[in-house]
N, C-alpha and C positions, 0 to 999 in steps of 0.2 A: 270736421268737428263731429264728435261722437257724443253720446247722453241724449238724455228728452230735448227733444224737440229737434234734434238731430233730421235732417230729411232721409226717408227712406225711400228708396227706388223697390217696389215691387212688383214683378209682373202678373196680369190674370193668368190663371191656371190653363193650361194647352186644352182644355178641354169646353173650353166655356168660349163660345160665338163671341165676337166683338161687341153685341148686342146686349150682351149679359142675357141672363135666363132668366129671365121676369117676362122677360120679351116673347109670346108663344108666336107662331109662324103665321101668314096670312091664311085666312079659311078662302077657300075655296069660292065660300059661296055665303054670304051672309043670314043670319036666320032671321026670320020677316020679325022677331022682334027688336032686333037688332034694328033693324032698316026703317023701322018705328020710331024707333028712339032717335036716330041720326036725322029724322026728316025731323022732328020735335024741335033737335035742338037747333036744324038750320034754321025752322020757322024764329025759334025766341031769337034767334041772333039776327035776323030780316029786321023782325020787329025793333030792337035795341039802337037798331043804327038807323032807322025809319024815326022813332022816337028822339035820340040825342041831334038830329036833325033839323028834328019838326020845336026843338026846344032853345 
């Protein structure tokens, strides 16, 4: 079947990671605001499920 709505097979461009490119690579090394922020949010998520517990 051809026309709208017709499925198209497309492939990604040979040039673009399976990852797509929004994707940037792993750092190295995290920057301490970074690693600020990720203990933040492991705390609220501690709390959330400490809390849906205690309720």
């Amino acid at each position: 079947m051809r026309g709208p709505g017709a499925p198209v097979n497309t492939p990604a461009p040979p040039d673009e990671p399976p990852g797509g490119p929004d994707e940037p690579a792993e750092p190295a090394e995290d920057s301490p605001q970074l690693r600020r922020l990720r203990a933040r949010i492991a705390e609220e998520n501690r709390l959330r499920r400490w809390l849906r517990r205690a309720l």
